[in-house]
C-alpha positions as CSV (number, residue, x, y, z in Angstrom):
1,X,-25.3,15.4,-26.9
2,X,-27.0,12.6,-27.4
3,X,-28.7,10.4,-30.5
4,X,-31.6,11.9,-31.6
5,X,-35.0,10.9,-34.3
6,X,-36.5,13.9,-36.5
7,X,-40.2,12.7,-38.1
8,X,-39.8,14.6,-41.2
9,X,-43.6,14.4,-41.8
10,X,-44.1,16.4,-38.3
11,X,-42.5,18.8,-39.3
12,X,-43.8,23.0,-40.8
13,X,-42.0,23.4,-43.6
14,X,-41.9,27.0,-44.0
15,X,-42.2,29.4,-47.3
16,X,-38.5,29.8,-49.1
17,X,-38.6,33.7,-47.9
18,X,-36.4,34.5,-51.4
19,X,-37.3,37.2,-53.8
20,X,-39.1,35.6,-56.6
21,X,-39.1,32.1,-55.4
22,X,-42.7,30.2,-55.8
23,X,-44.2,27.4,-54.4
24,X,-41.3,26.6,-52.7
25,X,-40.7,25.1,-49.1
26,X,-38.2,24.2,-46.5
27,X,-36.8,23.4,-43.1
28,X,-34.1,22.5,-40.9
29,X,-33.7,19.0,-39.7
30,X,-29.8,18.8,-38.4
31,X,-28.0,21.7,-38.0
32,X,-25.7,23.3,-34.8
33,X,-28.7,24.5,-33.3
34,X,-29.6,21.2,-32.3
35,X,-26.2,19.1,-32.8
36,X,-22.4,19.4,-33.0
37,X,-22.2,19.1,-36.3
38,X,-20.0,20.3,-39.5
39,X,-22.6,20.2,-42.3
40,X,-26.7,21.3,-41.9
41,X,-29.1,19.1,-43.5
42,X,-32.3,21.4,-45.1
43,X,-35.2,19.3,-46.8
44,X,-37.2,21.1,-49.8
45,X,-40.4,21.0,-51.3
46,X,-40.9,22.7,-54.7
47,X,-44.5,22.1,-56.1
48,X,-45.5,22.0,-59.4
49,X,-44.4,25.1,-61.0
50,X,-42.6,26.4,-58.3
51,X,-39.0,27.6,-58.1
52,X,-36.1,28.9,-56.7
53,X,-34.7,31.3,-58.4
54,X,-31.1,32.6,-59.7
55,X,-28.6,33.1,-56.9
56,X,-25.1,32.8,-55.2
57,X,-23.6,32.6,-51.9
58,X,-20.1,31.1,-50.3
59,X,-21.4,27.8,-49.7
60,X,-21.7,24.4,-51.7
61,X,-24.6,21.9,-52.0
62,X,-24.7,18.4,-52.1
63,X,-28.0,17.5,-53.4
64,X,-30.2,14.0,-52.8
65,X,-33.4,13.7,-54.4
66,X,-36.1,11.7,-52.8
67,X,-39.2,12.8,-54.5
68,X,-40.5,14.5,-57.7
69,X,-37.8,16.2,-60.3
70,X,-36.5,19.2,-61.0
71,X,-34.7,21.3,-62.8
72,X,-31.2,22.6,-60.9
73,X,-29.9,24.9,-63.3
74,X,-25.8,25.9,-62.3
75,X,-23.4,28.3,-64.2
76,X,-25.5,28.3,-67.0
77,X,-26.0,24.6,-67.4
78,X,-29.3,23.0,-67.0
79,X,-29.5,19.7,-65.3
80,X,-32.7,17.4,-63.9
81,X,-32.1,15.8,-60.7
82,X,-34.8,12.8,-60.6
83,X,-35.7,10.4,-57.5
84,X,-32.6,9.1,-56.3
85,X,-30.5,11.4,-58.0
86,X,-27.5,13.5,-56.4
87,X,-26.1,16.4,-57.7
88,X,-23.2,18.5,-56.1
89,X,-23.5,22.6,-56.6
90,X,-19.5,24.7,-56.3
91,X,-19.6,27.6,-53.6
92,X,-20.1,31.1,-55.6
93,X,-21.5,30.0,-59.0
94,X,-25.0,31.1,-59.7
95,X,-27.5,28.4,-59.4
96,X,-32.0,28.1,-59.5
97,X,-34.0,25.0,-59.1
98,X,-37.4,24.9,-60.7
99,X,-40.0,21.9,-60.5
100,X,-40.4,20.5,-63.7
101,X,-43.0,17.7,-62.9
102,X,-46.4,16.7,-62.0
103,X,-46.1,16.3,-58.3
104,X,-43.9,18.1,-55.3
105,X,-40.3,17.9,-56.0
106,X,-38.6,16.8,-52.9
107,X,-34.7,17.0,-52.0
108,X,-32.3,16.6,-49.1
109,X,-29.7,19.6,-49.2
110,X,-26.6,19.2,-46.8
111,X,-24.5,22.6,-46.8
112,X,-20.9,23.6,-44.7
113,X,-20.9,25.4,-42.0
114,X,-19.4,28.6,-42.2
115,X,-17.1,27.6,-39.0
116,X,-16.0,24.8,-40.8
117,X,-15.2,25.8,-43.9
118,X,-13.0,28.9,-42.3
119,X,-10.4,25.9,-41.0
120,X,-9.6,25.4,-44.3
């Protein structure tokens, strides 16, 4: 496998297909469909009012913010993740993201794979 460019602004971004998530958008841009790699790396786009809602699963985030801010709400606590802001969310703790801002919200979200984390 070679070295490889993704144009982020060629790319769909398609709906968040989540009950009760609004206004919210993503895609794939590295993942093992397209490279041997441990960790995928999703973008997001949440407009204005939009939102991901409450949920869990086995995985962690790491979070980078490149646009817009948020609110990432995890176990409870709220937290807004501004331009240029990382935030790291623990596997199997409930966790929502909602747009708090004017303009899209925009983040880079790398997450295990499931192969990788079973070596463990």
């Amino acid at each position: 496998m070679g070295a490889f460019i993704i144009d982020v602004s060629k790319i769909k971004l398609q709906k968040v297909e989540m009950e009760g998530a609004e206004k919210a958008y993503m895609a794939w841009l590295i993942s093992d469909d397209n490279a041997p790699v441990s960790f995928a790396m999703r973008i997001f786009k949440v407009e204005p009012g939009g939102r991901i809602p409450l949920h869990t699963h086995w995985y962690y985030h790491e979070i980078f913010c490149i646009g817009g801010e948020g609110k990432v709400t995890v176990g409870g606590e709220e937290f807004i993740l501004k331009k240029n802001m990382a935030a790291f969310v623990p596997p199997n703790v409930p966790h929502s993201y909602e747009n708090t801002g004017n303009e899209n919200w925009v983040f880079i979200c790398m997450i295990p794979l499931k192969k990788e984390v079973e070596k463990l």
